[in-house]
Jmol script that loads the backbone (N, CA, C; Angstrom):
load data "model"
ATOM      1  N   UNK A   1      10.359  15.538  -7.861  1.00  0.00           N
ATOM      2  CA  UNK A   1      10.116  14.138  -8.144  1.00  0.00           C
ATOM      3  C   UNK A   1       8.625  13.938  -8.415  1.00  0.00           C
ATOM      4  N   UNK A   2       8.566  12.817  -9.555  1.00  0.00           N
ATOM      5  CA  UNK A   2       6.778  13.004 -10.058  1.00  0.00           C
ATOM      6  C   UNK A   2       6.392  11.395 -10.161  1.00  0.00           C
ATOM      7  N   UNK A   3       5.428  11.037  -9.180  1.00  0.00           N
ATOM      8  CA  UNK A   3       5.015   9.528  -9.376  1.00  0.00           C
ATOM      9  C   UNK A   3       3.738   9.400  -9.959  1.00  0.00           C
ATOM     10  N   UNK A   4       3.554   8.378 -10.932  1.00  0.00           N
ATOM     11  CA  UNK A   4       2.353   7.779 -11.744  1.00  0.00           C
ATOM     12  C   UNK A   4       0.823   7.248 -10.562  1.00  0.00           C
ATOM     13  N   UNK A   5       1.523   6.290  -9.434  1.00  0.00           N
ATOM     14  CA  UNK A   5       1.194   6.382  -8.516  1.00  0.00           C
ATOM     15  C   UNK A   5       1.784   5.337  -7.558  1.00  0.00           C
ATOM     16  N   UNK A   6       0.810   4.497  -7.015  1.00  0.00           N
ATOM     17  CA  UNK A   6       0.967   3.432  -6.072  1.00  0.00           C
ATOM     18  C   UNK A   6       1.205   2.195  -6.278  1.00  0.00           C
ATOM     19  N   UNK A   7       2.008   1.377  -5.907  1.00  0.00           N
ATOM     20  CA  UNK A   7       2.203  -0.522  -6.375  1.00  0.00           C
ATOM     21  C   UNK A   7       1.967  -1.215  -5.323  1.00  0.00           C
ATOM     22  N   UNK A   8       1.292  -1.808  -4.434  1.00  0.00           N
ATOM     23  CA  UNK A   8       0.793  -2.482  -3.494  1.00  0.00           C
ATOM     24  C   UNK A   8       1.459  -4.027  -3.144  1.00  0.00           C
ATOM     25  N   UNK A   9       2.017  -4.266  -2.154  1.00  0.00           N
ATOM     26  CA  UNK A   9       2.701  -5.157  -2.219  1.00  0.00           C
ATOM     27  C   UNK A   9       1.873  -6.062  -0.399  1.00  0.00           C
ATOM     28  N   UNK A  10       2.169  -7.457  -0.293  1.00  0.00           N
ATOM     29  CA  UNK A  10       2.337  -7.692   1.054  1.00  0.00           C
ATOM     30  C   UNK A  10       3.228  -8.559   1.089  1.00  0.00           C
ATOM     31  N   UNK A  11       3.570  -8.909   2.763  1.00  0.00           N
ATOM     32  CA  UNK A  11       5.127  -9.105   3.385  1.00  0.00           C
ATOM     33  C   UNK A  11       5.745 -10.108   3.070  1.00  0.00           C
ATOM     34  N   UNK A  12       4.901 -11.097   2.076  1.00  0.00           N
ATOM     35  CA  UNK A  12       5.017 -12.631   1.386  1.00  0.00           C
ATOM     36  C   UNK A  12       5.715 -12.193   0.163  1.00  0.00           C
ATOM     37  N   UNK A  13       5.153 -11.415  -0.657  1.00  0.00           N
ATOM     38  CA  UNK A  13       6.036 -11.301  -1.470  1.00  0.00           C
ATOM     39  C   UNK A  13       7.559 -11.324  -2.219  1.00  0.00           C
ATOM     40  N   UNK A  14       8.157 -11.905  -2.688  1.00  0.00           N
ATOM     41  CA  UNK A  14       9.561 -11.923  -2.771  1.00  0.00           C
ATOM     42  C   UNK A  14       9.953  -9.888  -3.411  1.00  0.00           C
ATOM     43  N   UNK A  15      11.085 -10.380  -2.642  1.00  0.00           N
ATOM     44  CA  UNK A  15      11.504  -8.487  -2.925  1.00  0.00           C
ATOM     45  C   UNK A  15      11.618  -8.333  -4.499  1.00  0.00           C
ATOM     46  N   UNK A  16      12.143  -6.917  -5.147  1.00  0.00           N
ATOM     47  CA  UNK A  16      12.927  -6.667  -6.034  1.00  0.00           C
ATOM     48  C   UNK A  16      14.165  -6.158  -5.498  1.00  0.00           C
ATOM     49  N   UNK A  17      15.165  -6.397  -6.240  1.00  0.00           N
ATOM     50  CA  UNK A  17      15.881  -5.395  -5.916  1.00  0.00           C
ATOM     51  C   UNK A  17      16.404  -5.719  -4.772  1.00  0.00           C
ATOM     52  N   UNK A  18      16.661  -6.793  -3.783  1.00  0.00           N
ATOM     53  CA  UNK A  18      16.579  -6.925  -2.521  1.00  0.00           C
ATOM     54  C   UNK A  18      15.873  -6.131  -1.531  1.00  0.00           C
ATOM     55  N   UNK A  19      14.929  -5.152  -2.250  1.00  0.00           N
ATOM     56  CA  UNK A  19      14.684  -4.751  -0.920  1.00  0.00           C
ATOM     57  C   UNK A  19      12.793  -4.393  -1.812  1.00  0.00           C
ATOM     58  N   UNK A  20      11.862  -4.469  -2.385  1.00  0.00           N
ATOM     59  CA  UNK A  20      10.909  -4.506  -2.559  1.00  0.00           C
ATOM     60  C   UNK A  20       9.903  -3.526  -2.670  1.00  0.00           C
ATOM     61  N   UNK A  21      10.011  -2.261  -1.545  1.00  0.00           N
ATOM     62  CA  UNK A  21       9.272  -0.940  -1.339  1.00  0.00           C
ATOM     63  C   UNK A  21       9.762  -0.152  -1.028  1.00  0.00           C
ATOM     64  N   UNK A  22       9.230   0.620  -0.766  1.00  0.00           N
ATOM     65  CA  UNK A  22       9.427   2.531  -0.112  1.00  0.00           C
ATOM     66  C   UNK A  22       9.105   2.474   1.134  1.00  0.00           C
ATOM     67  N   UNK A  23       7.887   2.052   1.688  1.00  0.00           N
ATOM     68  CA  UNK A  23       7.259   1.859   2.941  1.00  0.00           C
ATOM     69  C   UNK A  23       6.442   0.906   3.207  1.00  0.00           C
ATOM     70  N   UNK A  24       6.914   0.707   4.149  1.00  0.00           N
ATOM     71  CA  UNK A  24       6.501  -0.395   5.047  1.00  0.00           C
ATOM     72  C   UNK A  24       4.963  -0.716   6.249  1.00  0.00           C
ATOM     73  N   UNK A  25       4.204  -0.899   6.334  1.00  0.00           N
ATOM     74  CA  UNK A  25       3.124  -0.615   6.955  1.00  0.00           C
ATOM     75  C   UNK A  25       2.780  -1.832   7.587  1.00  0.00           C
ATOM     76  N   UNK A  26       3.280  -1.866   9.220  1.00  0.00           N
ATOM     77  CA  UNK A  26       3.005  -2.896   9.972  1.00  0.00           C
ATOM     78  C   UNK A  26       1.629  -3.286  10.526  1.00  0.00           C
ATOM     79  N   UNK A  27       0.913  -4.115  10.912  1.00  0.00           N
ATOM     80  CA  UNK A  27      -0.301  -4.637  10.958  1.00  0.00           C
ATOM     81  C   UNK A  27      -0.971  -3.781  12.557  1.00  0.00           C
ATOM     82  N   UNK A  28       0.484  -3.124  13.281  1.00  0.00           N
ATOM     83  CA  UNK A  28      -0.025  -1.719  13.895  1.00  0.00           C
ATOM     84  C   UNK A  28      -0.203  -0.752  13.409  1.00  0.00           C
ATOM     85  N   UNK A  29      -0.004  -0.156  12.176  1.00  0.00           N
ATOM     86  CA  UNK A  29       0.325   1.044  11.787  1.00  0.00           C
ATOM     87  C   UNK A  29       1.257   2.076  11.692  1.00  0.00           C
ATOM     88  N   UNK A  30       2.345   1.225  12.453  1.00  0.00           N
ATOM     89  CA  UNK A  30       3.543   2.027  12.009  1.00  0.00           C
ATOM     90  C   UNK A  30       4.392   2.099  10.877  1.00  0.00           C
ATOM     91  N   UNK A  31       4.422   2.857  10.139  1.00  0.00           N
ATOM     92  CA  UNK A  31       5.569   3.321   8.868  1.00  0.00           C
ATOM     93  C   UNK A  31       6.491   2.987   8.903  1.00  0.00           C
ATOM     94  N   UNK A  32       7.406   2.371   7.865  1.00  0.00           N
ATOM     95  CA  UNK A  32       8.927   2.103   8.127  1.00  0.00           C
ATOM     96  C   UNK A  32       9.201   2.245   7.124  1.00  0.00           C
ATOM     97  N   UNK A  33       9.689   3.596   6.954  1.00  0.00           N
ATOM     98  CA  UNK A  33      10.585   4.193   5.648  1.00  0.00           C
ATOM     99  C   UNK A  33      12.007   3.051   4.838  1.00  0.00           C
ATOM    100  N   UNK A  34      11.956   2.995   3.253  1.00  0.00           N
ATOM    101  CA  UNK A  34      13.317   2.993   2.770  1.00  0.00           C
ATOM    102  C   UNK A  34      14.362   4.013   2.477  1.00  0.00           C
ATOM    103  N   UNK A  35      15.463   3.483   2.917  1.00  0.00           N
ATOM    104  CA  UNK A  35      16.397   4.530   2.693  1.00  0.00           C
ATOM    105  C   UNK A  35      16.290   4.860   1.300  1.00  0.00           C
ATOM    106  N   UNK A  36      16.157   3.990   0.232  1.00  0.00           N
ATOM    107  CA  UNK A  36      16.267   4.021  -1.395  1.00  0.00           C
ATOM    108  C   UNK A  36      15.337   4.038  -1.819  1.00  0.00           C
ATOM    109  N   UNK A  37      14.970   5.166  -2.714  1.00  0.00           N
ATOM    110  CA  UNK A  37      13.714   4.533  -3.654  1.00  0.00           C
ATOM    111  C   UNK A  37      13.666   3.570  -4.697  1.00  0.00           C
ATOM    112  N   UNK A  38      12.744   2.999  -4.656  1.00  0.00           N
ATOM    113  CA  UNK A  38      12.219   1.572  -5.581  1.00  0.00           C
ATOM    114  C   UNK A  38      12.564   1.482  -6.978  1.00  0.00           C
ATOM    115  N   UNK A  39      11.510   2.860  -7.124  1.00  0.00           N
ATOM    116  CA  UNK A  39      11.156   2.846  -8.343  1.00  0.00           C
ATOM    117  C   UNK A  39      11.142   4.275  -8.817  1.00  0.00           C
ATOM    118  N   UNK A  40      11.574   4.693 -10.216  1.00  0.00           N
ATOM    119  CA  UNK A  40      11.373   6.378 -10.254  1.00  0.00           C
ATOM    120  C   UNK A  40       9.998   6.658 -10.608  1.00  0.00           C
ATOM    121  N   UNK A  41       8.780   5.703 -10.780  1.00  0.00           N
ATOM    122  CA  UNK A  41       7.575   5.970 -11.326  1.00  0.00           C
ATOM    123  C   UNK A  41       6.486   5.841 -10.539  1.00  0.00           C
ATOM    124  N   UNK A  42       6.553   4.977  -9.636  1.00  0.00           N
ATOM    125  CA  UNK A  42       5.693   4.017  -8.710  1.00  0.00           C
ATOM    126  C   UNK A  42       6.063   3.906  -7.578  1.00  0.00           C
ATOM    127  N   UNK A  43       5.189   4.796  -6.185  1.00  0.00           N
ATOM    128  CA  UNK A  43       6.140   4.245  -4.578  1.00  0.00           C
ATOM    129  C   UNK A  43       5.079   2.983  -4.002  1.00  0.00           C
ATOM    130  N   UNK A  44       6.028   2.022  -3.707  1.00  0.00           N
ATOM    131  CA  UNK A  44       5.996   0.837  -3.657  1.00  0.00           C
ATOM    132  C   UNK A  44       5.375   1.056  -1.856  1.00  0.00           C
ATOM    133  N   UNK A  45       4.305   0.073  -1.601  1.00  0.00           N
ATOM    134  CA  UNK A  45       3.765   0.289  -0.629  1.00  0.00           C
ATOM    135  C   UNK A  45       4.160  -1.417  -0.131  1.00  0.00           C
ATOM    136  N   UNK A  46       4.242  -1.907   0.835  1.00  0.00           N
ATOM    137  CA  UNK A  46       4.240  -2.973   1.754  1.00  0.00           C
ATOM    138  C   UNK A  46       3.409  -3.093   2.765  1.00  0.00           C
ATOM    139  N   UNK A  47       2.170  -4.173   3.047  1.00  0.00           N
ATOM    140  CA  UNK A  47       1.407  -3.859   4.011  1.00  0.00           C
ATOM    141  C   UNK A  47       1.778  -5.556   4.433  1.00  0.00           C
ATOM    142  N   UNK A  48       2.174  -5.316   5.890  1.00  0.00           N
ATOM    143  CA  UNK A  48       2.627  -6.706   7.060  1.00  0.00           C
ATOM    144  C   UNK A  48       1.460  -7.649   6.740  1.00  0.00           C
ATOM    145  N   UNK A  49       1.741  -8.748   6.003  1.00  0.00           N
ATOM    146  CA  UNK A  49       0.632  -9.853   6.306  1.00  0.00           C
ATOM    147  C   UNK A  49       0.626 -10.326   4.870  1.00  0.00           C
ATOM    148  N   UNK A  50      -0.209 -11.556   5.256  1.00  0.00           N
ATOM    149  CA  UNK A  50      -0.169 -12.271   3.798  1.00  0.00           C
ATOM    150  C   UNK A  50      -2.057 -12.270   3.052  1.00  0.00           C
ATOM    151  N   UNK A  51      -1.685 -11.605   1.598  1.00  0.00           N
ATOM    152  CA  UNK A  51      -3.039 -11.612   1.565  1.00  0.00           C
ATOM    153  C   UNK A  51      -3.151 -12.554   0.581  1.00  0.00           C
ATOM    154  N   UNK A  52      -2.778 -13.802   0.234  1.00  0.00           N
ATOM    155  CA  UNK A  52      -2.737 -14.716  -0.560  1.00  0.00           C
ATOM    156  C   UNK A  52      -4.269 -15.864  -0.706  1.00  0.00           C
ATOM    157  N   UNK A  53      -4.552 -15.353   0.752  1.00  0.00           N
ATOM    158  CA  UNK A  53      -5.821 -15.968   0.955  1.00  0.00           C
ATOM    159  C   UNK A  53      -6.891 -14.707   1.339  1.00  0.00           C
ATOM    160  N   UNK A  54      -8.211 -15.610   0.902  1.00  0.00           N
ATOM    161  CA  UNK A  54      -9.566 -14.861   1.064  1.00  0.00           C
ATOM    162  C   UNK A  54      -9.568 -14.690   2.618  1.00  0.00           C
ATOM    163  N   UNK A  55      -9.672 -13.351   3.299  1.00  0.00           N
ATOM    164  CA  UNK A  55     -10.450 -13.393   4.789  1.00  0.00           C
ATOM    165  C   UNK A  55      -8.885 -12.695   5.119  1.00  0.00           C
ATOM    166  N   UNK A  56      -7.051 -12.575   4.955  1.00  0.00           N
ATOM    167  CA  UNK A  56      -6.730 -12.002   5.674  1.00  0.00           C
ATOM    168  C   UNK A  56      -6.836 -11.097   6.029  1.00  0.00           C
ATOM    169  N   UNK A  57      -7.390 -10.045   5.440  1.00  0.00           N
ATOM    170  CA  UNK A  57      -7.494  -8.953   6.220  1.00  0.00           C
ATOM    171  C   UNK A  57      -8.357  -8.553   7.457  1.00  0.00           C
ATOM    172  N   UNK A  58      -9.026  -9.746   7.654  1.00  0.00           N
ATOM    173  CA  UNK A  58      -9.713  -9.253   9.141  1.00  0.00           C
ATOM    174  C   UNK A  58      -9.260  -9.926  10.548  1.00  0.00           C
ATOM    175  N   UNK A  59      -7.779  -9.825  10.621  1.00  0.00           N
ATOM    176  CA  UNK A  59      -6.416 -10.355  10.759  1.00  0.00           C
ATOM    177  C   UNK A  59      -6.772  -9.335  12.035  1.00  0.00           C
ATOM    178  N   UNK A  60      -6.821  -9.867  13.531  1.00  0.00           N
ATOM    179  CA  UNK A  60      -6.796  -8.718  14.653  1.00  0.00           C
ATOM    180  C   UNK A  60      -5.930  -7.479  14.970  1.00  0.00           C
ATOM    181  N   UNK A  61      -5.649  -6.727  14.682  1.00  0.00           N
ATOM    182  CA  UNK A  61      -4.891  -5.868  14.492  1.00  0.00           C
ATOM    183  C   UNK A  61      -4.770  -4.781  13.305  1.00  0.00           C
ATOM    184  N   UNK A  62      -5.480  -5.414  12.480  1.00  0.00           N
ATOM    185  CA  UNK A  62      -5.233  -4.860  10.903  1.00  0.00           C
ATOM    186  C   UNK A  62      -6.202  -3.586  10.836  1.00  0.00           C
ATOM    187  N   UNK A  63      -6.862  -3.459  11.441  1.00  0.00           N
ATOM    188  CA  UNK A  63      -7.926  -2.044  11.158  1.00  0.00           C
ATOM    189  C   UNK A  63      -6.987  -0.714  11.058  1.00  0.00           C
ATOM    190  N   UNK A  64      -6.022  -0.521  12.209  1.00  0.00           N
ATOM    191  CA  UNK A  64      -5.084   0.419  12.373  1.00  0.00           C
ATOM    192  C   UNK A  64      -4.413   0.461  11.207  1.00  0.00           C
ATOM    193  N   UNK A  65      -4.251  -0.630  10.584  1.00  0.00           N
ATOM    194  CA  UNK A  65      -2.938  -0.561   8.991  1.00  0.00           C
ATOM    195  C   UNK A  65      -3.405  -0.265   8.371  1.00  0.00           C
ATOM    196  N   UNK A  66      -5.069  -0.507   8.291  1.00  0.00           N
ATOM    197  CA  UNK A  66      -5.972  -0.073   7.038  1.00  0.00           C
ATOM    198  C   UNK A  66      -5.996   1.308   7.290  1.00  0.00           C
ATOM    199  N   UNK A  67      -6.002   2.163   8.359  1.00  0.00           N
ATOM    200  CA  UNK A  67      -6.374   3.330   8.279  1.00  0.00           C
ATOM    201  C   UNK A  67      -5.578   4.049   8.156  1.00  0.00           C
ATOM    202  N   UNK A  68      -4.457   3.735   8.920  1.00  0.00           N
ATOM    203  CA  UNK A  68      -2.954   4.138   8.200  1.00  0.00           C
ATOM    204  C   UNK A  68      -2.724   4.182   6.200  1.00  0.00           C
ATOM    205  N   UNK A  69      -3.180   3.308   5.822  1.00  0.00           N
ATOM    206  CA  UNK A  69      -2.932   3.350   4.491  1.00  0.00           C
ATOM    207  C   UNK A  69      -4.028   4.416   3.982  1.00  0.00           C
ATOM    208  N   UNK A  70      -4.266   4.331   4.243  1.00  0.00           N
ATOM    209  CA  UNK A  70      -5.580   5.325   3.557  1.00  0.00           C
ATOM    210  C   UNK A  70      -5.225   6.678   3.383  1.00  0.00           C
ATOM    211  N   UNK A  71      -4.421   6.899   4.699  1.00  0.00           N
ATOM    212  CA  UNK A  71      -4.873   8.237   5.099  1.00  0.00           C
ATOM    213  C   UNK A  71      -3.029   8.546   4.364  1.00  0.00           C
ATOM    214  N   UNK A  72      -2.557   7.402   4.254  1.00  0.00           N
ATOM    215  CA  UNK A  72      -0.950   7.520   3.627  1.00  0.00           C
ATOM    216  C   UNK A  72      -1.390   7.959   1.969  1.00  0.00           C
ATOM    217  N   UNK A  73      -1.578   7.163   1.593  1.00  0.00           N
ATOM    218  CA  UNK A  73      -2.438   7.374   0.302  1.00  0.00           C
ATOM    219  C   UNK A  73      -2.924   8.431  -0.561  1.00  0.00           C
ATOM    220  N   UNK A  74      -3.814   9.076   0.867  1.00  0.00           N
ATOM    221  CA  UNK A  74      -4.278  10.396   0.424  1.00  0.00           C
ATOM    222  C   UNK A  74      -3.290  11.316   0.730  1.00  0.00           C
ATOM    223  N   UNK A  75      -1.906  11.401   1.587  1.00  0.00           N
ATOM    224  CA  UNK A  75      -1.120  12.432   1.621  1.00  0.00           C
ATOM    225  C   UNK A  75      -0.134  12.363   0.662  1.00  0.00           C
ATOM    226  N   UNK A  76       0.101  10.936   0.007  1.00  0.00           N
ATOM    227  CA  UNK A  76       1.225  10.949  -0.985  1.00  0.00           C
ATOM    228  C   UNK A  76       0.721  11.044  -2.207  1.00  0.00           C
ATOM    229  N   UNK A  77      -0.782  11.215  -2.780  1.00  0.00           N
ATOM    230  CA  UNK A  77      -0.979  11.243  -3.585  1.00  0.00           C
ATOM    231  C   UNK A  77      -1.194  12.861  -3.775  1.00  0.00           C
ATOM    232  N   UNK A  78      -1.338  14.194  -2.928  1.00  0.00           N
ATOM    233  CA  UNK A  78      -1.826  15.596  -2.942  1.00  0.00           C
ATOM    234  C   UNK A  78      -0.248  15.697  -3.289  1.00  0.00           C
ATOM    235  N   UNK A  79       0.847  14.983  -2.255  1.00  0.00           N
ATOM    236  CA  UNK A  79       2.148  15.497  -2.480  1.00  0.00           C
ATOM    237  C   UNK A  79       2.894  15.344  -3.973  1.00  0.00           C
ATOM    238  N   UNK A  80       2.574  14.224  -4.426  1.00  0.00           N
ATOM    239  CA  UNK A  80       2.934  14.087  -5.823  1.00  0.00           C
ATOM    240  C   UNK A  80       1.877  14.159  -6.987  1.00  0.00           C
ATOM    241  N   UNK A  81       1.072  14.655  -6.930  1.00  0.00           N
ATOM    242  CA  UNK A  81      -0.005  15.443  -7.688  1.00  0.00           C
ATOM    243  C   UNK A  81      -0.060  14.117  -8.522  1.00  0.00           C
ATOM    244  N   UNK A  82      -0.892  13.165  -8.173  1.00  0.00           N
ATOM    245  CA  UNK A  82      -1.536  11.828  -9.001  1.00  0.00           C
ATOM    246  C   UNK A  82      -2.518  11.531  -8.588  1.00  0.00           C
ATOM    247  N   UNK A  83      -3.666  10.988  -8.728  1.00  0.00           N
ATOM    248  CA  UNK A  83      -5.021  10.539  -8.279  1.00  0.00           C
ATOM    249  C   UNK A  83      -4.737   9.545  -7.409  1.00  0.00           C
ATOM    250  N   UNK A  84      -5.721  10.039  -6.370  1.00  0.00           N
ATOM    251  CA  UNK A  84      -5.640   8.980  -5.153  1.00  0.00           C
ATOM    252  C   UNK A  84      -5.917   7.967  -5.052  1.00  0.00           C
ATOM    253  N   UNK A  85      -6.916   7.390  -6.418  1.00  0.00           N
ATOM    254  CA  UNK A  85      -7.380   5.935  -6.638  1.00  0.00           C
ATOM    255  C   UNK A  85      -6.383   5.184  -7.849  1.00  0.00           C
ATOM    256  N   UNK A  86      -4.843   5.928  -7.922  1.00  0.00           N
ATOM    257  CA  UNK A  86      -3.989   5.384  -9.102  1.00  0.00           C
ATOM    258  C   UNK A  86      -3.028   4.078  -8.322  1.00  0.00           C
ATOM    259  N   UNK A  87      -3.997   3.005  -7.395  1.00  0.00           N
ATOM    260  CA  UNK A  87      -3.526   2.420  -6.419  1.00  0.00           C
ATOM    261  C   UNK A  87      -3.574   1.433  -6.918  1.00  0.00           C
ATOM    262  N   UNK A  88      -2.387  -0.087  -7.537  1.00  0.00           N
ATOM    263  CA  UNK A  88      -2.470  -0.574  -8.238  1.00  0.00           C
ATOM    264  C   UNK A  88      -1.874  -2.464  -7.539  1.00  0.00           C
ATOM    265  N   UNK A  89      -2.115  -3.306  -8.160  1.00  0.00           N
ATOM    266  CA  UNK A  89      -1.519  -4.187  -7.542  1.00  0.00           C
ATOM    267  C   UNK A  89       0.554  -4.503  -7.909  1.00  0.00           C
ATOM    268  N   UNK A  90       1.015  -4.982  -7.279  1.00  0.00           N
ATOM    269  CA  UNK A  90       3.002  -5.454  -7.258  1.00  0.00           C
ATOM    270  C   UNK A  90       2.625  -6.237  -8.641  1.00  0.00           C
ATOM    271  N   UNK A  91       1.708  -7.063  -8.645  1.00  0.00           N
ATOM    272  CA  UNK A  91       1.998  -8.113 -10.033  1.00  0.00           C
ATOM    273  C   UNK A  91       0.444  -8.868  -9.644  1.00  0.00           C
ATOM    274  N   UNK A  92       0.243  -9.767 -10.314  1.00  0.00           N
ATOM    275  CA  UNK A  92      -0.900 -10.913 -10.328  1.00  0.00           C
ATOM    276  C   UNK A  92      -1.008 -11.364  -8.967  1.00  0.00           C
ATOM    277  N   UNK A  93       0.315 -12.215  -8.740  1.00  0.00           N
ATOM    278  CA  UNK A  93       0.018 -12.654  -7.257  1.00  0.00           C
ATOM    279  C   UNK A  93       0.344 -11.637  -6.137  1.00  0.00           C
ATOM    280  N   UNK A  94       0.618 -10.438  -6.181  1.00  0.00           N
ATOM    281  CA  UNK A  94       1.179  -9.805  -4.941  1.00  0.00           C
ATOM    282  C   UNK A  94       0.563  -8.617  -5.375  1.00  0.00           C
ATOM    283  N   UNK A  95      -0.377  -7.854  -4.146  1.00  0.00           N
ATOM    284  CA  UNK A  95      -0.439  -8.839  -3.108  1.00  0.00           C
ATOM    285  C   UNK A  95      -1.599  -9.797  -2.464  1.00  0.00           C
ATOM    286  N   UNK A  96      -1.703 -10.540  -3.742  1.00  0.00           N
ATOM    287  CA  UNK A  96      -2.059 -11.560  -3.544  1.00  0.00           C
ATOM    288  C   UNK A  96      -4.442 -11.821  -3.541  1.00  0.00           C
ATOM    289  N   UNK A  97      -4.653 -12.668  -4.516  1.00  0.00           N
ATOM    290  CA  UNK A  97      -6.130 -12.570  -4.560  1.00  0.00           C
ATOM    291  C   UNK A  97      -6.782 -12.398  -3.237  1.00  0.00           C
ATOM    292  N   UNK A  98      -6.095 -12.545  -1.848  1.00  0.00           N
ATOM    293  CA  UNK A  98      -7.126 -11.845  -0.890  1.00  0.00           C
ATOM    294  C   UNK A  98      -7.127 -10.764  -0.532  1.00  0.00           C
ATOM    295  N   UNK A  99      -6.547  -9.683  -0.837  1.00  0.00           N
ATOM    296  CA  UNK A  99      -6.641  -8.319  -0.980  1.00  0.00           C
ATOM    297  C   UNK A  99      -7.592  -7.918  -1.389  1.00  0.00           C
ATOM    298  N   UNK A 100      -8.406  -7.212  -0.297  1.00  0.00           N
ATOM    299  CA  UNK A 100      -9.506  -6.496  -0.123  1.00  0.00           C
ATOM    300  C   UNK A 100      -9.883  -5.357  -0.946  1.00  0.00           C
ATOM    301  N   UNK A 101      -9.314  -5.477  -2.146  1.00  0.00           N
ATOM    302  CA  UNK A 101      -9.410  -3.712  -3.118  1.00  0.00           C
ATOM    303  C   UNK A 101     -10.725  -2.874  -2.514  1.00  0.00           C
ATOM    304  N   UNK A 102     -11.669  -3.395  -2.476  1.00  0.00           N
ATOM    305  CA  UNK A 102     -13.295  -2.879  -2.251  1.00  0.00           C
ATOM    306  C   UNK A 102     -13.029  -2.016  -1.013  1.00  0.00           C
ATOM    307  N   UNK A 103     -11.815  -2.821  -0.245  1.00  0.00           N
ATOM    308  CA  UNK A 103     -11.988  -2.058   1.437  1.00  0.00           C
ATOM    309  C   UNK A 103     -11.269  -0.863   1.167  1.00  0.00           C
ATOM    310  N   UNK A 104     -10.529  -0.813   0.102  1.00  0.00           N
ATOM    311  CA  UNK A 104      -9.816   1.029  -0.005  1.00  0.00           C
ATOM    312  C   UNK A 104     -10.112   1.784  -1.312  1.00  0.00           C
ATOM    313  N   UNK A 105     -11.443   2.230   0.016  1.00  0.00           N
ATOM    314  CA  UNK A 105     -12.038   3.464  -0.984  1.00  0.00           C
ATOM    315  C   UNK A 105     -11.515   4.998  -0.179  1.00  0.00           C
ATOM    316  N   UNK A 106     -10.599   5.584  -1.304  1.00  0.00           N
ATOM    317  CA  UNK A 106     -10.154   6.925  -1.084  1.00  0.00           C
ATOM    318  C   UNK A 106     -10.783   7.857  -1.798  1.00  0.00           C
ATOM    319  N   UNK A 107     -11.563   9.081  -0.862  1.00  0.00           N
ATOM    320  CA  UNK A 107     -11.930  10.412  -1.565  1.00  0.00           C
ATOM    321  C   UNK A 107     -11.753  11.136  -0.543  1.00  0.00           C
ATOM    322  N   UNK A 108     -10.452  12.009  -1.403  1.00  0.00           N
ATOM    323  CA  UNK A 108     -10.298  13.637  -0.587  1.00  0.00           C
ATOM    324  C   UNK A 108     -11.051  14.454  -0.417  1.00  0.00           C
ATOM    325  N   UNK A 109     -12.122  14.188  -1.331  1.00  0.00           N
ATOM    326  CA  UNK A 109     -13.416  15.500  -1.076  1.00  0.00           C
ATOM    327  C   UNK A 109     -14.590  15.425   0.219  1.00  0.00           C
ATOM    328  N   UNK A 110     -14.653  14.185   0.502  1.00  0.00           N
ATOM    329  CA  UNK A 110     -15.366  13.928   1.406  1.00  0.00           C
ATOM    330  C   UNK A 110     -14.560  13.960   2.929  1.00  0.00           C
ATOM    331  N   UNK A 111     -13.483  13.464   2.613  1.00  0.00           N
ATOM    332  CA  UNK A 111     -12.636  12.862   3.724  1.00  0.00           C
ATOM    333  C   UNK A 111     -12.933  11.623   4.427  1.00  0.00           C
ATOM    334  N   UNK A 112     -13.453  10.608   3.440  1.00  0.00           N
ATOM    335  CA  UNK A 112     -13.935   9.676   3.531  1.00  0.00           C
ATOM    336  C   UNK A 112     -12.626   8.727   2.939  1.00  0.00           C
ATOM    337  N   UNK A 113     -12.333   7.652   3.472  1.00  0.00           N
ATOM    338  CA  UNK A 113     -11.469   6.193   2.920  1.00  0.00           C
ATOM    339  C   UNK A 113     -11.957   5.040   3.411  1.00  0.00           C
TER     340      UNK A 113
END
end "model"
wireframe off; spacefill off
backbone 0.3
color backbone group
């Protein structure tokens, strides 16, 4: 199986498909796999929270999800041989103009995110 890369979604979003992503990434950091995949091109990421507004992400709890994603990021991107910065937004609004793009910086060479 060969993905283009990443589609970024948060938990406001209305689904596709009834069901919206691949994985799920709670504002602890725990993963919550789909049974189905999304999409055959793009694994659909879900991160718990609404980033519709400026400032959610410094949401108490959220550091752990951020680091979780990162470090998700960089393992699904070595596994499906695509660039780790091919990390893209669900659509215009999702997920949503307060999404922090600036805060996920991924490089495997450093081991820096």
């Amino acid at each position: 199986m060969s993905y283009d890369g990443i589609l970024m979604h948060h938990s406001v979003c209305p689904s596709i498909n009834g069901k919206g992503y691949d994985l799920f990434i709670t504002k602890t950091g725990v993963i919550i796999p789909s049974s189905v995949p999304t999409d055959p091109s793009y694994i659909h990421i879900c991160l718990e929270g609404d980033y519709s507004q400026q400032g959610a992400y410094l949401e108490p709890g959220s550091e752990e999800q951020w680091f979780v994603l990162g470090k998700l990021i960089l393992r699904l991107s070595a596994m499906y041989d695509f660039p780790p910065d091919a990390v893209y937004p669900h659509s215009e609004t999702c997920p949503g103009p307060g999404f922090p793009w600036a805060r996920l910086v991924i490089s495997p060479q450093d081991r820096y995110h």
